[in-house]
N, CA, C and O of each residue as an XYZ file, in Angstrom:
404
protein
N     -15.705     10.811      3.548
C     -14.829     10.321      2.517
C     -14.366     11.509      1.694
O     -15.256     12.218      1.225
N     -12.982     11.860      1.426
C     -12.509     12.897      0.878
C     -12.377     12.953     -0.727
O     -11.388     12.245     -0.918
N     -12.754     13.334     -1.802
C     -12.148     12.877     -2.938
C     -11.547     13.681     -3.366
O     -11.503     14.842     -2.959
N     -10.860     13.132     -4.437
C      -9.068     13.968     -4.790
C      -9.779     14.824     -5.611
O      -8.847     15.361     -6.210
N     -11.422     15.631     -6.327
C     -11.648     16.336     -6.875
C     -12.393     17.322     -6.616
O     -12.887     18.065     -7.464
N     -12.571     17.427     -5.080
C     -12.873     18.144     -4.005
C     -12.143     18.916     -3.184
O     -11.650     18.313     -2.231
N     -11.885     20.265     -3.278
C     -10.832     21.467     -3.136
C     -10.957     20.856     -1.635
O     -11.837     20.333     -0.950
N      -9.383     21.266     -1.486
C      -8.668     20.230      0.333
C      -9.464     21.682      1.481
O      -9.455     22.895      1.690
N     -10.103     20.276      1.937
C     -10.407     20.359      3.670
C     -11.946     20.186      3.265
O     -12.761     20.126      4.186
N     -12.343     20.111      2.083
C     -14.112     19.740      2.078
C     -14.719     18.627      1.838
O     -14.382     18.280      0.706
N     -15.502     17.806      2.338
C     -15.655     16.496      2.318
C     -16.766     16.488      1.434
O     -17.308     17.430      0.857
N     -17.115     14.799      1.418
C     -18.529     14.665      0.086
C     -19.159     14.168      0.991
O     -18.635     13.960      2.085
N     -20.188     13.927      0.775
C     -21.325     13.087      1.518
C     -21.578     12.068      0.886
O     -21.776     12.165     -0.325
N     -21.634     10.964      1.454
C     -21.994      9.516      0.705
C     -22.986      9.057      1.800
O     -23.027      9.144      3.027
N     -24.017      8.363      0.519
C     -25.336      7.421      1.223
C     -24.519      5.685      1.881
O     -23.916      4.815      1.253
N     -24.680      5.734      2.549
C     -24.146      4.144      2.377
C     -25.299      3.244      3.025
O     -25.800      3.551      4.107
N     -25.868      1.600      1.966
C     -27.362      1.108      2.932
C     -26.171     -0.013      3.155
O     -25.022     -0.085      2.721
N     -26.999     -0.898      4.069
C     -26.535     -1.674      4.852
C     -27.679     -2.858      5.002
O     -28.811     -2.452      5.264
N     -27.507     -4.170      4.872
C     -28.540     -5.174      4.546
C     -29.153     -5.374      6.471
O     -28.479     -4.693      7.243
N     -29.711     -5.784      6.797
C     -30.339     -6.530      8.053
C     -29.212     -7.683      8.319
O     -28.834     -7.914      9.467
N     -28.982     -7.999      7.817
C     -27.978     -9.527      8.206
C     -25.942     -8.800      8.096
O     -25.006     -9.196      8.791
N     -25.910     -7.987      7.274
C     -24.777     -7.334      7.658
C     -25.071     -6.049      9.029
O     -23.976     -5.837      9.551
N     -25.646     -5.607      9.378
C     -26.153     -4.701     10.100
C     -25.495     -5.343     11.862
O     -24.772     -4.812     12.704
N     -26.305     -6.913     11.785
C     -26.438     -7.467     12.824
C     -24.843     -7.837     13.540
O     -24.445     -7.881     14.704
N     -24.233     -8.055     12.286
C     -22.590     -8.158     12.753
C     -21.730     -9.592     12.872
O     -22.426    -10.606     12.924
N     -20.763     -9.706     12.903
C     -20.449    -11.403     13.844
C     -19.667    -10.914     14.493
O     -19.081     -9.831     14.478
N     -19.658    -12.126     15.352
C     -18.576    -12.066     16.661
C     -17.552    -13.019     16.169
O     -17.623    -14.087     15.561
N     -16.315    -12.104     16.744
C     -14.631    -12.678     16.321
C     -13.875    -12.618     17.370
O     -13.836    -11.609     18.074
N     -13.211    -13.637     17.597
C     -12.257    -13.474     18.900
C     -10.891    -13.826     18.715
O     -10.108    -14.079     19.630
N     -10.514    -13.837     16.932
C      -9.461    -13.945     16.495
C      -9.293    -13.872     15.433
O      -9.900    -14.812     14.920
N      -8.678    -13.146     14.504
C      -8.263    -12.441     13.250
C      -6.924    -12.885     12.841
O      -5.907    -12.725     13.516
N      -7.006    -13.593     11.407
C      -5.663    -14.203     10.932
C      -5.400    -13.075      9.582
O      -6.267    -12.830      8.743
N      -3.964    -12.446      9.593
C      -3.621    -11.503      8.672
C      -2.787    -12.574      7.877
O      -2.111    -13.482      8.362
N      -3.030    -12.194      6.224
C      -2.276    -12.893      4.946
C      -2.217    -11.890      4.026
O      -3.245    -11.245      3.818
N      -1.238    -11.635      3.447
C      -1.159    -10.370      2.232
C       0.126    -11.350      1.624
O       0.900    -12.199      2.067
N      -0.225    -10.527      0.049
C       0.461    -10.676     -0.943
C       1.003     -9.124     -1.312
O       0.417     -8.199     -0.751
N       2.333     -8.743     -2.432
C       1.776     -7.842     -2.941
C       1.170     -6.710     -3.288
O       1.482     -5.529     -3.439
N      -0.663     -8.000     -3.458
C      -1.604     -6.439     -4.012
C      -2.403     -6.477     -3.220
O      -3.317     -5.679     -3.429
N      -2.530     -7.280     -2.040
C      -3.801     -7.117     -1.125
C      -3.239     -7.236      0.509
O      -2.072     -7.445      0.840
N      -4.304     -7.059      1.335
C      -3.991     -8.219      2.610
C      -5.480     -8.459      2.684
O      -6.412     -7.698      2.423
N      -5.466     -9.944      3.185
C      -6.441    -10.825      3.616
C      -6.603    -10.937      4.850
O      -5.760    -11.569      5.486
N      -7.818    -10.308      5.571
C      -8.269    -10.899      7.515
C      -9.026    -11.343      7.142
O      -9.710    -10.987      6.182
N      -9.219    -13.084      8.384
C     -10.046    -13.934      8.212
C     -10.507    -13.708      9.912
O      -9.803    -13.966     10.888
N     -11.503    -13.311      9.909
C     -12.138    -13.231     11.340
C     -12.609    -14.539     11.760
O     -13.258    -15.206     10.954
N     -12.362    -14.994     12.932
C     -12.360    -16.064     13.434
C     -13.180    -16.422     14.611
O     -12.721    -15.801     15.570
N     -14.148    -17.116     14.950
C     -14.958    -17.309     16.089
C     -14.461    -18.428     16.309
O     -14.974    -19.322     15.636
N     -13.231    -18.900     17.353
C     -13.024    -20.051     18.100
C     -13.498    -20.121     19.657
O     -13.836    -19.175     20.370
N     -13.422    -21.665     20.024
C     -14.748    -22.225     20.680
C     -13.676    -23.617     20.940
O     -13.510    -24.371     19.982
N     -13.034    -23.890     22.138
C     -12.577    -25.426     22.032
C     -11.756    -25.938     21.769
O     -10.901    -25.881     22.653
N     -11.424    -26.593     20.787
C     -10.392    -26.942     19.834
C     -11.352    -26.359     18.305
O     -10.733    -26.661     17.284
N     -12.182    -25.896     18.128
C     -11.977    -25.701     16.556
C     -12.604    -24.676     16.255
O     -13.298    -24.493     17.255
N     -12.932    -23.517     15.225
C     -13.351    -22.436     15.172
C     -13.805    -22.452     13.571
O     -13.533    -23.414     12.853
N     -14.360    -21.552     13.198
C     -15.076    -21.100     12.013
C     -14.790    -19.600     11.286
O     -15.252    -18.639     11.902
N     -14.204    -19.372     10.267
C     -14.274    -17.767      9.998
C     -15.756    -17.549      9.325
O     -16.478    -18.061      8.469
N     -15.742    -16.130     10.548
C     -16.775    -15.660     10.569
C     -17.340    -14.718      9.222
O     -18.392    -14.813      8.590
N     -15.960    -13.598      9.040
C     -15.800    -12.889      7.617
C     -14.485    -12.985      7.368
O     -13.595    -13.323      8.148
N     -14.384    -12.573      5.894
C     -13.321    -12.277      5.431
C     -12.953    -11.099      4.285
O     -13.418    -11.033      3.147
N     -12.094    -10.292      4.843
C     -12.124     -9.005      4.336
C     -10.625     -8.599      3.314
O      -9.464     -8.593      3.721
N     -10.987     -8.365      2.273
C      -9.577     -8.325      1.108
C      -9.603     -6.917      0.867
O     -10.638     -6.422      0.421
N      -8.314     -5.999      1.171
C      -8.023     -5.034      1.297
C      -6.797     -4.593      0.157
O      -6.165     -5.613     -0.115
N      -6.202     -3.258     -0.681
C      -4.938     -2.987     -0.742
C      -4.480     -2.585      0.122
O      -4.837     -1.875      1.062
N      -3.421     -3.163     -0.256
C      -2.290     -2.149      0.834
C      -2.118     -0.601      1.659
O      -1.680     -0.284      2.765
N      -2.612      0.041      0.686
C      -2.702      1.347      0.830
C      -4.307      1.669      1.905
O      -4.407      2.534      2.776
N      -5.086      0.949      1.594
C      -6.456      0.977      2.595
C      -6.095      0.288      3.679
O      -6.467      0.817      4.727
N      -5.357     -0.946      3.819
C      -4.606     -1.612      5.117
C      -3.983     -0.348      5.598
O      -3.738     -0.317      6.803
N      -3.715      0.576      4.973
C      -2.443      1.638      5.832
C      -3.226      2.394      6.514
O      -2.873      2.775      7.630
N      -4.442      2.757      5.974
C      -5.647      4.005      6.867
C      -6.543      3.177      7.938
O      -6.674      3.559      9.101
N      -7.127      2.035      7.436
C      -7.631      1.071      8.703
C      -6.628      0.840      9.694
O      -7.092      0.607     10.810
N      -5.210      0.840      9.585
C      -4.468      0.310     10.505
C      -4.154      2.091     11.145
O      -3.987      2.004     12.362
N      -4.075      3.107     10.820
C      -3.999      4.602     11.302
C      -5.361      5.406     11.922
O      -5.382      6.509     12.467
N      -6.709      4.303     11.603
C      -8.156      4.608     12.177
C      -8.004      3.917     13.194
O      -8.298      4.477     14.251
N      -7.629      2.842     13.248
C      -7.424      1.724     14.552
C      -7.001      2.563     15.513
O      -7.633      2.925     16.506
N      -5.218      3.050     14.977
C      -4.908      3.523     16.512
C      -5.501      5.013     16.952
O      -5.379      5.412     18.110
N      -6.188      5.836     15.866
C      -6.692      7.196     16.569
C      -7.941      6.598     17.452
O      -8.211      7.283     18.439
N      -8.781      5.371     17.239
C      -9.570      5.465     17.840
C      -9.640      4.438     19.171
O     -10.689      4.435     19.815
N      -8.612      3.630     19.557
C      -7.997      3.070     20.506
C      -7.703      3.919     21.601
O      -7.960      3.701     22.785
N      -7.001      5.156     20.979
C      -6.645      6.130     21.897
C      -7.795      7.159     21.430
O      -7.423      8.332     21.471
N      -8.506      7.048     21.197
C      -9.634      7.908     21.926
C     -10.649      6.958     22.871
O     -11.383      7.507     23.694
N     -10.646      5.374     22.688
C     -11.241      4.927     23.721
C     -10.451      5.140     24.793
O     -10.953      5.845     25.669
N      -9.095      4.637     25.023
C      -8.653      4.947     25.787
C      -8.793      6.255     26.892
O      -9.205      6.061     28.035
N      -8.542      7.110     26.579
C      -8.723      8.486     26.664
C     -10.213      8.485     27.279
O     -10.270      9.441     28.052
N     -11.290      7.880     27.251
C     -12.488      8.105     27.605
C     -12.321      7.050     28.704
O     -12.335      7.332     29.902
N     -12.166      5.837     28.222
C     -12.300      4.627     29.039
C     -11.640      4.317     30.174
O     -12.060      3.780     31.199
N     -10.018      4.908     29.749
C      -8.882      4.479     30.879
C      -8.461      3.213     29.789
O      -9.120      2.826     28.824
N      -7.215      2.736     30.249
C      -6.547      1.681     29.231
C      -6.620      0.297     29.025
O      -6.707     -0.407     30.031
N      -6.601     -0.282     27.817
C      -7.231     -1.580     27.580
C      -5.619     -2.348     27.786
O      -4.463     -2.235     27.376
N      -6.720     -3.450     29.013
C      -5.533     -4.242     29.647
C      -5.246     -5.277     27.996
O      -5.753     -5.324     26.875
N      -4.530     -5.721     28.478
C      -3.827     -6.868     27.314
C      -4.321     -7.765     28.050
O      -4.519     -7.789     29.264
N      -4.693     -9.220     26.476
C      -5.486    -10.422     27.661
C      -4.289    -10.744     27.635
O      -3.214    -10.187     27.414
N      -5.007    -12.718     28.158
C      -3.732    -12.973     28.752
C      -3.370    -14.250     27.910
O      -4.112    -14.291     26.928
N      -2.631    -15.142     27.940
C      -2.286    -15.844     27.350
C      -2.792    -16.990     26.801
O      -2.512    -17.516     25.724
N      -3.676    -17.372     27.771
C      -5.266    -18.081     27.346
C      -5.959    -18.002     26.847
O      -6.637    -18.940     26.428
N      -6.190    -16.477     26.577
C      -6.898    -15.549     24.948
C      -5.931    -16.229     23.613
O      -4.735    -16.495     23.499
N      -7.314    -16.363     22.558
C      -6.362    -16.312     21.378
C      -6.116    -15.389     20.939
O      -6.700    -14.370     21.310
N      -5.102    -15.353     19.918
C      -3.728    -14.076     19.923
C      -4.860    -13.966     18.117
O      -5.875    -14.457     17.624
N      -3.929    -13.128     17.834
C      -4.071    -12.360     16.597
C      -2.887    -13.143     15.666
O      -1.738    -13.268     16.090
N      -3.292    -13.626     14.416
C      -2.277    -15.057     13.163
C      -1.694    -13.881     12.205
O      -2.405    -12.976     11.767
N      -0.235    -14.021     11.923
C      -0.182    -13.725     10.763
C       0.887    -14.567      9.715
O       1.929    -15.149     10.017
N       0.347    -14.438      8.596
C       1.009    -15.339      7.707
C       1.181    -14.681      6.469
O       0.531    -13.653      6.278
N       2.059    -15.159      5.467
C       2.348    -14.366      3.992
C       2.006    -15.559      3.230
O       2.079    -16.697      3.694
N       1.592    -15.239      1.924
C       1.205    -16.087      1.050
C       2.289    -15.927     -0.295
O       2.145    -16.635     -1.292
């Protein structure tokens, strides 16, 4: 994590703990995007059937939506790059929601 009072190119070190029950994780097989504004809202989604449950839900600014969405693709293409390329499912997969509030 870089802070703006830390001469450029030297990083800080941060502790970060992590509970046993966040640690463990959930499983999502579909993510609904909602932003206003001053935030965006993902509601991670475990569907199953006809009906599903959000699993988490994560409230972001805008400006942190802009670096999660620029971490996403450096590290897509570094799986890639290791893995070989991630097929696209298929239409029977659920898709990824987005909506404005």
């Amino acid at each position: 994590m870089e802070q703006q009072n830390q001469p450029q190119g030297q990083q800080q070190q941060v502790q970060v703990k992590i509970t046993d029950e966040v640690l463990k994780g959930v499983y999502a097989n579909m993510v609904q995007v909602a932003h206003t504004p001053e935030e965006f809202v993902l509601d991670f989604m475990n569907l199953f059937g006809g009906a599903g449950i959000v699993t988490s839900r994560v409230v972001v600014s805008p400006a942190h939506m802009k670096r999660i969405v620029a971490a996403l693709t450096e590290n897509i293409k570094r799986y890639e790059d290791q893995f070989g390329a991630i097929k696209a499912g298929s239409d029977q997969q659920p898709h990824i929601g987005f909506r404005t509030e």
